[in-house]
PQR file with spaces between the fields and no chain letter, atoms N, CA, C, O and H, PARSE charges and radii, in Angstrom:
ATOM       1  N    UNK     1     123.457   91.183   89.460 -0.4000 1.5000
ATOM       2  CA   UNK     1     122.146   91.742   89.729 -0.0000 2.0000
ATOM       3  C    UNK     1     122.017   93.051   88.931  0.5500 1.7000
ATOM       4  O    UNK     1     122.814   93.980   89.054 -0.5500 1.4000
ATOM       5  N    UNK     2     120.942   93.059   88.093 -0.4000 1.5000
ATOM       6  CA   UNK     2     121.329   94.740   87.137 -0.0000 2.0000
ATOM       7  C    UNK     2     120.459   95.248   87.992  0.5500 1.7000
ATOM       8  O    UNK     2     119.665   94.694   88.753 -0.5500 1.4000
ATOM       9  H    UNK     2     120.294   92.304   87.993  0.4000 1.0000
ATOM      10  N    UNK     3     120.826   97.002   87.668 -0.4000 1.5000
ATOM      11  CA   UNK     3     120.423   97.795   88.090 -0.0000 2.0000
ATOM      12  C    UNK     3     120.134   98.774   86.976  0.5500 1.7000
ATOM      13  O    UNK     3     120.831   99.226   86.068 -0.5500 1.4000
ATOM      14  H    UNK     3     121.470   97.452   87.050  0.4000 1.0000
ATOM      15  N    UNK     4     118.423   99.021   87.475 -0.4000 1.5000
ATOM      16  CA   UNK     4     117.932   99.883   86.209 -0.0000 2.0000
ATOM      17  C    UNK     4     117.787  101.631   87.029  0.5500 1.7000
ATOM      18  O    UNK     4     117.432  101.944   88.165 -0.5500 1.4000
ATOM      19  H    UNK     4     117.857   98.654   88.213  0.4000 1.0000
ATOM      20  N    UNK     5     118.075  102.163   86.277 -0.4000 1.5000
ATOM      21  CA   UNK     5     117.575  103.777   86.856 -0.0000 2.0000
ATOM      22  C    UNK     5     116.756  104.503   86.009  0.5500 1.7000
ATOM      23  O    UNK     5     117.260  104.782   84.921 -0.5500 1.4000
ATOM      24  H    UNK     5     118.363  101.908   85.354  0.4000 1.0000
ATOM      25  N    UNK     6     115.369  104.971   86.266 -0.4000 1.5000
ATOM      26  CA   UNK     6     115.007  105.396   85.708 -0.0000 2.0000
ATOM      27  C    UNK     6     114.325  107.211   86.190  0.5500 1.7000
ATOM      28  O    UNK     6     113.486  107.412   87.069 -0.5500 1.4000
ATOM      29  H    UNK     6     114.959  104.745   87.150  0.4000 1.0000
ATOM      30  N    UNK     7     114.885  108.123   85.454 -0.4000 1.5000
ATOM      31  CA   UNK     7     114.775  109.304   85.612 -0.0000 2.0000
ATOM      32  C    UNK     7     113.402  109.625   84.956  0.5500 1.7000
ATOM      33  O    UNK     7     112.872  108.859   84.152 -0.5500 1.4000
ATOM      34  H    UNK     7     115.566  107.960   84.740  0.4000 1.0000
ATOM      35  N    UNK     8     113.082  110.320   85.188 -0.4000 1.5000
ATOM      36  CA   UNK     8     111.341  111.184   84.567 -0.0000 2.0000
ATOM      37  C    UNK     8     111.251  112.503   85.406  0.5500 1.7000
ATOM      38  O    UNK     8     111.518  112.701   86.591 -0.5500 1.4000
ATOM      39  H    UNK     8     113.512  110.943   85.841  0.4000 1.0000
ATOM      40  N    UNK     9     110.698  113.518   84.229 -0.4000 1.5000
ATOM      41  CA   UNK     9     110.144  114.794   85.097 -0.0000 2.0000
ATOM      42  C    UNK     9     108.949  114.556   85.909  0.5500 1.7000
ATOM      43  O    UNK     9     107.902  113.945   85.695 -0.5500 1.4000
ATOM      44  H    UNK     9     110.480  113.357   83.266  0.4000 1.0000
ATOM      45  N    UNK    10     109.452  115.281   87.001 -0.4000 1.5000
ATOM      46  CA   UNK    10     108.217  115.214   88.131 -0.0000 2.0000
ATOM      47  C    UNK    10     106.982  115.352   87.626  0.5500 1.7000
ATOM      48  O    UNK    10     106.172  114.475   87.326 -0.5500 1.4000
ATOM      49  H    UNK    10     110.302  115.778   87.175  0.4000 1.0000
ATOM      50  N    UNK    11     106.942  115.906   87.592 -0.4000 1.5000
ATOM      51  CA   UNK    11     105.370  116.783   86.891 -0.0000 2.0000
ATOM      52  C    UNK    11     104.480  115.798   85.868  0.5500 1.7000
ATOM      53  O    UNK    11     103.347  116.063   85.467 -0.5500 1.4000
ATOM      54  H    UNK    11     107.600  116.618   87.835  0.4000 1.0000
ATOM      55  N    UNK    12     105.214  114.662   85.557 -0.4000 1.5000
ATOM      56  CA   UNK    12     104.845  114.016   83.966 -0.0000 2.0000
ATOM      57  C    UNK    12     104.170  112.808   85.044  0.5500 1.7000
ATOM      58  O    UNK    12     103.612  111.911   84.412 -0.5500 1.4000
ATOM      59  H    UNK    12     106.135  114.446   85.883  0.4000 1.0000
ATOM      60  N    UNK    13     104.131  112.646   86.495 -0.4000 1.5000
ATOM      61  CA   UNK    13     103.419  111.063   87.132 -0.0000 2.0000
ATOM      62  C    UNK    13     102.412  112.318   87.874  0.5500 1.7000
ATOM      63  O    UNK    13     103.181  113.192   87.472 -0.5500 1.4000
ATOM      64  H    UNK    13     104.585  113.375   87.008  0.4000 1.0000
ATOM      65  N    UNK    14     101.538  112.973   88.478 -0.4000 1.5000
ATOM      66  CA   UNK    14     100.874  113.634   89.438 -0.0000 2.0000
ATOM      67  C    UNK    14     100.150  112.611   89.880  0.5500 1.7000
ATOM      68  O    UNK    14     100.785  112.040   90.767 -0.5500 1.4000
ATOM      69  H    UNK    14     100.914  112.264   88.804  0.4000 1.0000
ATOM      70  N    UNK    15      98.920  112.012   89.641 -0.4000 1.5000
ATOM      71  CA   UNK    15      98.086  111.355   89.898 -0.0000 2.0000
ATOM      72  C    UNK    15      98.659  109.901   89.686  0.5500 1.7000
ATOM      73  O    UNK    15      99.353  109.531   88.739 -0.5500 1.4000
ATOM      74  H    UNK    15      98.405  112.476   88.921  0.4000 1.0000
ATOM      75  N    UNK    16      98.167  109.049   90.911 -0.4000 1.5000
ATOM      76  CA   UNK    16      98.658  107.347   91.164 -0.0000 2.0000
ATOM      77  C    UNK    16     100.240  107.173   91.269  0.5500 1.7000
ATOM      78  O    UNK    16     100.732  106.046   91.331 -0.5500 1.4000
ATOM      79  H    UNK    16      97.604  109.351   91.680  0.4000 1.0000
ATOM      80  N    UNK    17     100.985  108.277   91.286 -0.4000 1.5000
ATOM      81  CA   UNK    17     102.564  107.959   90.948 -0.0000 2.0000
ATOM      82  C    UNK    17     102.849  106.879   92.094  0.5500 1.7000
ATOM      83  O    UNK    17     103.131  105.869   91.448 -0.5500 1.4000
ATOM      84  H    UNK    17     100.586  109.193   91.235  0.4000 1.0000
ATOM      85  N    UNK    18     102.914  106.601   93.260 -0.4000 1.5000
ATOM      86  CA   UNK    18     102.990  104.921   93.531 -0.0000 2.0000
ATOM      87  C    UNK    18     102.381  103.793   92.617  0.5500 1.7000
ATOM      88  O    UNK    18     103.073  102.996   91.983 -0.5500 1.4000
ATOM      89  H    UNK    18     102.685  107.421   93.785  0.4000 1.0000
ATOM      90  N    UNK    19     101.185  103.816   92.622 -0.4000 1.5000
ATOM      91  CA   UNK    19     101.114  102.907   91.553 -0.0000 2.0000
ATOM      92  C    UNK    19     101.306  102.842   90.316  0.5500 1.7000
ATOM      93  O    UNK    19     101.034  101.758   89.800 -0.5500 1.4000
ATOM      94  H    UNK    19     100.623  104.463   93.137  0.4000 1.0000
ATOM      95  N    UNK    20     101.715  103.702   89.618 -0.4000 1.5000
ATOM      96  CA   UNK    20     102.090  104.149   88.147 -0.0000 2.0000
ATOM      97  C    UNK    20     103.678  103.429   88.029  0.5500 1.7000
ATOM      98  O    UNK    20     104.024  102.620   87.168 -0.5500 1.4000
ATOM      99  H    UNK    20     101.936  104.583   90.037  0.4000 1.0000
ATOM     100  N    UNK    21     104.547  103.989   89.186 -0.4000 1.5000
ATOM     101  CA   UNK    21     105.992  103.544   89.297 -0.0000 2.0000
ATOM     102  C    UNK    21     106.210  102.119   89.597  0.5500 1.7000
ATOM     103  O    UNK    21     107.079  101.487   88.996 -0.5500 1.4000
ATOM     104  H    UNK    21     104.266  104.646   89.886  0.4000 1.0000
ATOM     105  N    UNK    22     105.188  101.387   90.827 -0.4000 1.5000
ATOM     106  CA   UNK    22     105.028   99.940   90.859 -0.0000 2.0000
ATOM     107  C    UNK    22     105.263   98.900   89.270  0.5500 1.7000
ATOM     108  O    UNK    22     105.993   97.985   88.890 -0.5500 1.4000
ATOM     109  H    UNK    22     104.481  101.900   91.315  0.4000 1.0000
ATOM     110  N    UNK    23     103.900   99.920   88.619 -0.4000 1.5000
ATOM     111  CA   UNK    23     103.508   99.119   87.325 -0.0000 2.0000
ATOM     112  C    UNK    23     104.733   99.082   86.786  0.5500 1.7000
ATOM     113  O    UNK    23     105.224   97.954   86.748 -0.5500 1.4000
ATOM     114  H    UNK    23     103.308  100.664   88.928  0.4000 1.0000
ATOM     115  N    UNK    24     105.319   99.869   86.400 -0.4000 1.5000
ATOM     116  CA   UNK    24     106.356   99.888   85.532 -0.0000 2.0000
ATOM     117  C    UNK    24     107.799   99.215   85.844  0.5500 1.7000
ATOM     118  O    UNK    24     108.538   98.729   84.987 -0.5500 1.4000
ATOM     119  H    UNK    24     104.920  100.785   86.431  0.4000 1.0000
ATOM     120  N    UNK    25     108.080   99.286   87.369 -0.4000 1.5000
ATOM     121  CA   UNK    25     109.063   98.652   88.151 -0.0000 2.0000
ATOM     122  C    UNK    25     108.797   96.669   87.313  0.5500 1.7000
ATOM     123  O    UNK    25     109.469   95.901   86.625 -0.5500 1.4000
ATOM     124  H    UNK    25     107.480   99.680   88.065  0.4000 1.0000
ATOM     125  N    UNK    26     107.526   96.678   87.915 -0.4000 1.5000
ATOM     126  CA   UNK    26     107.182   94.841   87.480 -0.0000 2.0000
ATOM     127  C    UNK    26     107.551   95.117   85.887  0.5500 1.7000
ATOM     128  O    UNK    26     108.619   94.630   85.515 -0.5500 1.4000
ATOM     129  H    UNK    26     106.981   97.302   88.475  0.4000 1.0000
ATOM     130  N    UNK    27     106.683   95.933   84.800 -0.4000 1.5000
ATOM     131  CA   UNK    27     107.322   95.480   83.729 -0.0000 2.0000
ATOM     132  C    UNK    27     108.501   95.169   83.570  0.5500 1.7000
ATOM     133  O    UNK    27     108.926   94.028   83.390 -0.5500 1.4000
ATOM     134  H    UNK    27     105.816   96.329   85.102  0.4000 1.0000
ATOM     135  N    UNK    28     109.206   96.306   83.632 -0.4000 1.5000
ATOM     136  CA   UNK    28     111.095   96.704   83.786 -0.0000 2.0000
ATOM     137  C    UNK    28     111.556   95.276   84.085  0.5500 1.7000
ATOM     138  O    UNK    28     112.251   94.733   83.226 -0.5500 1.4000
ATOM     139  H    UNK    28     108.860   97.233   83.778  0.4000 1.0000
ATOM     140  N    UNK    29     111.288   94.681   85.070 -0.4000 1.5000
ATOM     141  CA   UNK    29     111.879   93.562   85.856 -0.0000 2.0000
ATOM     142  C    UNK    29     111.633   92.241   85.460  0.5500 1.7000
ATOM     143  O    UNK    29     112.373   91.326   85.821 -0.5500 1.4000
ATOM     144  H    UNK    29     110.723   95.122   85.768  0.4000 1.0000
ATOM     145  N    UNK    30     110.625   92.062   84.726 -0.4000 1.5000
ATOM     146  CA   UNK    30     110.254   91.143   84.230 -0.0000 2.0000
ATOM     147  C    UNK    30     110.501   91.439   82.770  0.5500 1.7000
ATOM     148  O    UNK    30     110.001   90.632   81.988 -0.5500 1.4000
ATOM     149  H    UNK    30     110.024   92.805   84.433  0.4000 1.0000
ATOM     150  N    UNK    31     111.019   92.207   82.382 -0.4000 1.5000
ATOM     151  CA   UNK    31     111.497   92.545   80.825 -0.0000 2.0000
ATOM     152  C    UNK    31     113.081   92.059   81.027  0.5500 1.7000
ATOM     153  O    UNK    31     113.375   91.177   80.220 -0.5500 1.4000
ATOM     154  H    UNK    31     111.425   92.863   83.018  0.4000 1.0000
ATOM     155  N    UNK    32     113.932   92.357   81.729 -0.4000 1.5000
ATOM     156  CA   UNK    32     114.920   92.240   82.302 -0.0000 2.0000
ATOM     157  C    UNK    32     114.920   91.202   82.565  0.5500 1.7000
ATOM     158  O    UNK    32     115.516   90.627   81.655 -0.5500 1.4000
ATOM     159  H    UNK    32     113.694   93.074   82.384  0.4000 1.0000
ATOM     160  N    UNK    33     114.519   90.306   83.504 -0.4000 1.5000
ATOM     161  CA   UNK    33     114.017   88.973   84.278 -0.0000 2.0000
ATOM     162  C    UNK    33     114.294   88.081   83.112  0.5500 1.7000
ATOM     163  O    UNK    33     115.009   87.105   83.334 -0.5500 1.4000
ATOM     164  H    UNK    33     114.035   90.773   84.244  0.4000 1.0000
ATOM     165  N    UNK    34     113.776   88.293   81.742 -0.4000 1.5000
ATOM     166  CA   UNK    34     113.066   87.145   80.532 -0.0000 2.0000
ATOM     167  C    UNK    34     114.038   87.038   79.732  0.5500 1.7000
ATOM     168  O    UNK    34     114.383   86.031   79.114 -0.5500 1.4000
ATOM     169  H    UNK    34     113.195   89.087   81.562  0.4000 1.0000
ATOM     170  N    UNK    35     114.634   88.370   79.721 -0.4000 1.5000
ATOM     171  CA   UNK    35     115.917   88.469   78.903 -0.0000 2.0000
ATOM     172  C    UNK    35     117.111   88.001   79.263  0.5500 1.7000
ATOM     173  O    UNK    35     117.699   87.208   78.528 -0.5500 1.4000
ATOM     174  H    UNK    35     114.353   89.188   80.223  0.4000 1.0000
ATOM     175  N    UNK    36     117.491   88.301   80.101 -0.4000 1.5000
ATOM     176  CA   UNK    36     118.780   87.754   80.601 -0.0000 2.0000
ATOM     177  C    UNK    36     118.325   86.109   81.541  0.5500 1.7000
ATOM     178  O    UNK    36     119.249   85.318   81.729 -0.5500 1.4000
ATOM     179  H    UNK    36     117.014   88.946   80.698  0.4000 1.0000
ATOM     180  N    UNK    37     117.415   85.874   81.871 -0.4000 1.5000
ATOM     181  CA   UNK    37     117.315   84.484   81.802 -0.0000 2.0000
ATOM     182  C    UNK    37     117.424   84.424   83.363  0.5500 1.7000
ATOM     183  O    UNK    37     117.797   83.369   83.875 -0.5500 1.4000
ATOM     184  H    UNK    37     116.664   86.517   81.719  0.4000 1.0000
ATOM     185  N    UNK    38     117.220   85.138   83.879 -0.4000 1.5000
ATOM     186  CA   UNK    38     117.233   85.648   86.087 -0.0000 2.0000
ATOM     187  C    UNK    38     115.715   85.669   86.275  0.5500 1.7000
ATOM     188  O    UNK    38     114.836   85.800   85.424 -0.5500 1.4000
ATOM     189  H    UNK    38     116.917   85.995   83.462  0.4000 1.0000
ATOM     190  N    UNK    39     115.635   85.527   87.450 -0.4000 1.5000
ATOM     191  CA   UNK    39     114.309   85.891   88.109 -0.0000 2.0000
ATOM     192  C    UNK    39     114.087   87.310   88.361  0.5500 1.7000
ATOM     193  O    UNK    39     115.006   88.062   88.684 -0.5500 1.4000
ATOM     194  H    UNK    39     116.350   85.421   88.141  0.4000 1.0000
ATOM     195  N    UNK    40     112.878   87.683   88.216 -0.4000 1.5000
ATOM     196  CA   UNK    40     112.711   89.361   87.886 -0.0000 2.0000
ATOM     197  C    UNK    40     113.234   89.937   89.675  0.5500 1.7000
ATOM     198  O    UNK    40     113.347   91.042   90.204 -0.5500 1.4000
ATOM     199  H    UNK    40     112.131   87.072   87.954  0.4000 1.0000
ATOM     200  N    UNK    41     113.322   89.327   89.872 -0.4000 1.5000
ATOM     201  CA   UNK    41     113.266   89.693   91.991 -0.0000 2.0000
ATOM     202  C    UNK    41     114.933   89.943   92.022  0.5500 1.7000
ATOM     203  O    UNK    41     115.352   90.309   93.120 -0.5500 1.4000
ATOM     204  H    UNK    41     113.231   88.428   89.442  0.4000 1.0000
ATOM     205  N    UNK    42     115.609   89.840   91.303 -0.4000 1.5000
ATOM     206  CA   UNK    42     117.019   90.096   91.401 -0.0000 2.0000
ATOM     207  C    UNK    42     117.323   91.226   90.136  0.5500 1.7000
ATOM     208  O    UNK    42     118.479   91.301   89.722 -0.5500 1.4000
ATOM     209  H    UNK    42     115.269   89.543   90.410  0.4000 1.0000
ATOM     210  N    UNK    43     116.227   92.130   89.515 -0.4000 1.5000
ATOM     211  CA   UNK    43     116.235   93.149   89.124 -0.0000 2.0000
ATOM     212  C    UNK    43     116.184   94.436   90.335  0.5500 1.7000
ATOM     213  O    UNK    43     115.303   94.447   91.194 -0.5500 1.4000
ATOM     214  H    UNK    43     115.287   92.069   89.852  0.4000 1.0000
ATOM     215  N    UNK    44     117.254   95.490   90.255 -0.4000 1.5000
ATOM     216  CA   UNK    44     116.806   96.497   91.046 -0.0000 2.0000
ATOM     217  C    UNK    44     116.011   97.310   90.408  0.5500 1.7000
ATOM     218  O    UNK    44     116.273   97.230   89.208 -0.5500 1.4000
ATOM     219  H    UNK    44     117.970   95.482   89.556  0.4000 1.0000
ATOM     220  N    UNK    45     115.030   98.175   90.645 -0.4000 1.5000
ATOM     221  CA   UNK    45     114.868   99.105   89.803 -0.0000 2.0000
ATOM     222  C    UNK    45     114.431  101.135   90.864  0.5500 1.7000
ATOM     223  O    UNK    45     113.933  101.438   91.948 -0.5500 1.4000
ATOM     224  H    UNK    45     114.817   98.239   91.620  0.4000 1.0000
ATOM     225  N    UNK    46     114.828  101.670   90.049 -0.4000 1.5000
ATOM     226  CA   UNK    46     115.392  102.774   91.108 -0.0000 2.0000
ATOM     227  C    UNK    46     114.775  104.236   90.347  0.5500 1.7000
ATOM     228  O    UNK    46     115.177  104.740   89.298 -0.5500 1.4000
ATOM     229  H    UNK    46     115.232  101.424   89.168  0.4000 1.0000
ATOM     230  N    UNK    47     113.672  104.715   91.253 -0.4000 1.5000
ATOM     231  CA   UNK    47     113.049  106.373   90.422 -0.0000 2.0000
ATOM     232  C    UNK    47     113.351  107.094   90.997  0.5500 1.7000
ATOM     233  O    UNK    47     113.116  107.209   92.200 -0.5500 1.4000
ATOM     234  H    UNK    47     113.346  104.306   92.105  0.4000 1.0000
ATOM     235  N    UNK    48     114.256  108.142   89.998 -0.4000 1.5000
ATOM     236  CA   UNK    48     114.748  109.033   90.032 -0.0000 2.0000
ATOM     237  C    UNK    48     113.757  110.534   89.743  0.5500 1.7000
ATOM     238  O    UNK    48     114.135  111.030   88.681 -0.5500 1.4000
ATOM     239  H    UNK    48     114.447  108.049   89.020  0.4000 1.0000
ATOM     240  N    UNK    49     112.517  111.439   90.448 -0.4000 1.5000
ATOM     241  CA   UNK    49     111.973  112.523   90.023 -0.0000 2.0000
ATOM     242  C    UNK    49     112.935  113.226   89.615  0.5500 1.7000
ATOM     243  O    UNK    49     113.961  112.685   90.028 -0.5500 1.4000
ATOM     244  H    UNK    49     112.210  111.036   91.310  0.4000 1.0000
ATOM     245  N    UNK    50     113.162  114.063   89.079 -0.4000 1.5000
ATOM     246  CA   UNK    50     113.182  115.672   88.799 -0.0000 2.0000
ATOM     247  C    UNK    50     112.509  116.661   88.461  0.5500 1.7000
ATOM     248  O    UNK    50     111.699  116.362   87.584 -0.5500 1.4000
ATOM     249  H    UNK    50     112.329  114.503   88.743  0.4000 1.0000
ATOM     250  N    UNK    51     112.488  117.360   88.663 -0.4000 1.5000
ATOM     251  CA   UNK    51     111.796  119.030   88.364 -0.0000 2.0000
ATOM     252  C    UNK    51     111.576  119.438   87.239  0.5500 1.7000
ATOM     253  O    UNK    51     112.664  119.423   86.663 -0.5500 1.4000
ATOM     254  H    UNK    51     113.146  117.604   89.376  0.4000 1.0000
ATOM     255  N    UNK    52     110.731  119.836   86.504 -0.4000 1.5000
ATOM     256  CA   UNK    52     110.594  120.230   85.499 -0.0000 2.0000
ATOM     257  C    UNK    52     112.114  121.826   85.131  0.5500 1.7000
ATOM     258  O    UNK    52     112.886  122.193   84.245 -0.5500 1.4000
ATOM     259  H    UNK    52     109.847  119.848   86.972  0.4000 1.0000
ATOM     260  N    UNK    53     111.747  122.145   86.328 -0.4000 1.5000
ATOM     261  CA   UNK    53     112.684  123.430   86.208 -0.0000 2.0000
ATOM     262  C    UNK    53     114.375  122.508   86.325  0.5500 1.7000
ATOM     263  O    UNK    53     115.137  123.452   86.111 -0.5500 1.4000
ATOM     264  H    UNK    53     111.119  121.847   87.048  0.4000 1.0000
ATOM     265  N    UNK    54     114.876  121.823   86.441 -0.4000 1.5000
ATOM     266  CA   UNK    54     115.707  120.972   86.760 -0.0000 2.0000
ATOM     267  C    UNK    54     116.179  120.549   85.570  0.5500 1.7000
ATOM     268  O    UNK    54     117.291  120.785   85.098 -0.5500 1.4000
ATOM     269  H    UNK    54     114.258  121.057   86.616  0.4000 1.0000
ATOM     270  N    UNK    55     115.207  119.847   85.048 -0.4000 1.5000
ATOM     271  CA   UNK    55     115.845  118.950   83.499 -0.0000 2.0000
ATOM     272  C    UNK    55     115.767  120.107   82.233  0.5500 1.7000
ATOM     273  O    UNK    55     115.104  121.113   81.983 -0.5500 1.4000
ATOM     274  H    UNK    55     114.303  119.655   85.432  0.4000 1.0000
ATOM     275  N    UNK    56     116.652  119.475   81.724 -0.4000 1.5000
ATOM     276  CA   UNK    56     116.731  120.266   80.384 -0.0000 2.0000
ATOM     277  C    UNK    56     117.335  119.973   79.233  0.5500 1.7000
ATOM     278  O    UNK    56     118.365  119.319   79.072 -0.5500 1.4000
ATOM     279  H    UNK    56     117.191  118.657   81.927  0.4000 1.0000
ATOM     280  N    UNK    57     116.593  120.527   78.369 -0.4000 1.5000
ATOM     281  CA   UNK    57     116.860  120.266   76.898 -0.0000 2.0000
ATOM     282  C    UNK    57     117.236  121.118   75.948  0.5500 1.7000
ATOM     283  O    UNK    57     116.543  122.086   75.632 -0.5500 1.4000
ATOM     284  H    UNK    57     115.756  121.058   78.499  0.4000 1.0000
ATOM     285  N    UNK    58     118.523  120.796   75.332 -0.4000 1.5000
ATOM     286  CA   UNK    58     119.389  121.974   75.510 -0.0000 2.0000
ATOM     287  C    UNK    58     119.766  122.907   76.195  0.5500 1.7000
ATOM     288  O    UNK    58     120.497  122.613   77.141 -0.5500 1.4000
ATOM     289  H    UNK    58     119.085  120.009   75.588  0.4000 1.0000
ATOM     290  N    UNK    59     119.368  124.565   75.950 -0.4000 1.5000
ATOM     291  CA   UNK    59     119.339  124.939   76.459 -0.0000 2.0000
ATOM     292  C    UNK    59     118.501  125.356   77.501  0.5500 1.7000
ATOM     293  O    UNK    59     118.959  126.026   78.427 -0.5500 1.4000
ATOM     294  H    UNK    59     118.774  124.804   75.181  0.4000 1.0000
ATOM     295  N    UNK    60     117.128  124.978   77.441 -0.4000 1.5000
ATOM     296  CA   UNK    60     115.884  125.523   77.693 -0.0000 2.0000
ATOM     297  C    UNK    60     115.199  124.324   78.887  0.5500 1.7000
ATOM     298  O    UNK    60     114.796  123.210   78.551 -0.5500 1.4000
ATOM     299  H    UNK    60     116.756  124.434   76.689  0.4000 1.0000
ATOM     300  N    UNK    61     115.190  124.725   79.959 -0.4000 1.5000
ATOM     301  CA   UNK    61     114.509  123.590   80.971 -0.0000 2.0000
ATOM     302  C    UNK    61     113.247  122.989   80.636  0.5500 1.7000
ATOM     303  O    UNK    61     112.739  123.839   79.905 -0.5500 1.4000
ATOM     304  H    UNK    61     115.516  125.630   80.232  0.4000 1.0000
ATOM     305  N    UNK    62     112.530  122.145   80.719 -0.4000 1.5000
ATOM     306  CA   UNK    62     111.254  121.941   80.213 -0.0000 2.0000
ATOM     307  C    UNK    62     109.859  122.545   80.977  0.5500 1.7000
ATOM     308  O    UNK    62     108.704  122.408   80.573 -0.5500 1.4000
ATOM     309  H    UNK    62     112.943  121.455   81.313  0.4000 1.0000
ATOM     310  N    UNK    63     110.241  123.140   82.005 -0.4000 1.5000
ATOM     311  CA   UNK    63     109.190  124.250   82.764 -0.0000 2.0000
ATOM     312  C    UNK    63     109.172  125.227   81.491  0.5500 1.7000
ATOM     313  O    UNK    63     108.199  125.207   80.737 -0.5500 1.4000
ATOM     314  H    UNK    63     111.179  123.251   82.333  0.4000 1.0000
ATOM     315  N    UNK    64     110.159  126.001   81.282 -0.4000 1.5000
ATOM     316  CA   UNK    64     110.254  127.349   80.209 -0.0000 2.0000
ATOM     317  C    UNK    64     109.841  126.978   78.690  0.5500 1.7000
ATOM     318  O    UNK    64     109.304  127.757   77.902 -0.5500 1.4000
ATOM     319  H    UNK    64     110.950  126.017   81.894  0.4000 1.0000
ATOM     320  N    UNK    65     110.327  125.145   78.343 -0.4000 1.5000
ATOM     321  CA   UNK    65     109.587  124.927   77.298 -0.0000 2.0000
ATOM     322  C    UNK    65     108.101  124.703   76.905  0.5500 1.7000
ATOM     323  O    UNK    65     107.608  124.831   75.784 -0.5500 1.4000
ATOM     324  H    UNK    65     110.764  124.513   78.983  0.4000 1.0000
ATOM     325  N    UNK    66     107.385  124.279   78.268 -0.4000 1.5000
ATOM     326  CA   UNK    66     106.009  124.204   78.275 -0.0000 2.0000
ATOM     327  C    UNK    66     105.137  125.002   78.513  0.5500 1.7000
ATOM     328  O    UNK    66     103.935  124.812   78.326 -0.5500 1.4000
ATOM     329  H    UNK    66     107.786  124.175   79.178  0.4000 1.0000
ATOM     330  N    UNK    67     105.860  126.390   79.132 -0.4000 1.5000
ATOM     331  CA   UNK    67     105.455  127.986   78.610 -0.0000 2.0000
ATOM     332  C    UNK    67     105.299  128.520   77.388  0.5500 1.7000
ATOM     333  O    UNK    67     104.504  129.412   77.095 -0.5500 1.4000
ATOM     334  H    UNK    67     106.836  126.544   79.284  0.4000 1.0000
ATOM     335  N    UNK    68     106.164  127.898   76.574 -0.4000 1.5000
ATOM     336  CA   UNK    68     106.253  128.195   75.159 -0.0000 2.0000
ATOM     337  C    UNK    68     105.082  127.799   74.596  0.5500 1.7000
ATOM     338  O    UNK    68     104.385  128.688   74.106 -0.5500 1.4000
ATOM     339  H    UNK    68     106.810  127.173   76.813  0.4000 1.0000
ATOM     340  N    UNK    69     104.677  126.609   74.545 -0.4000 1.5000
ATOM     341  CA   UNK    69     103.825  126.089   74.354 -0.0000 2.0000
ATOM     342  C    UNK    69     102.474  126.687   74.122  0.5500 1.7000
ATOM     343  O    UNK    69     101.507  125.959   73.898 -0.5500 1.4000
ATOM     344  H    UNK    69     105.243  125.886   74.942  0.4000 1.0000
């Protein structure tokens, strides 16, 4: 049974994020599903938020990089 994880900064779903994460869960699973030759229903798929202040690139979190901005 695979298991997909998918991480994203919080801040990047605000508006519909249940249904935004749904949508993408069915793609994921049915991308998965077609490929390996399984039924998409024996895909897990698993969202992971984080914080803008949280993730980071390099050195610089992406809260402090979108200040820059």
């Amino acid at each position: 049974m695979p298991f997909v994880n998918i991480r994203f900064v919080r801040e990047n779903i605000t508006e519909n994020a249940e249904a935004k994460k749904a949508a993408i869960a069915d793609k994921v699973s049915k991308a998965i599903g077609e490929a390996m030759g399984i039924s998409p229903g024996s895909v897990w798929v698993v969202f992971e938020d984080v914080g803008a202040a949280d993730w980071y690139v390099g050195p610089d979190s992406v809260e402090t990089l979108r200040k820059k901005k």
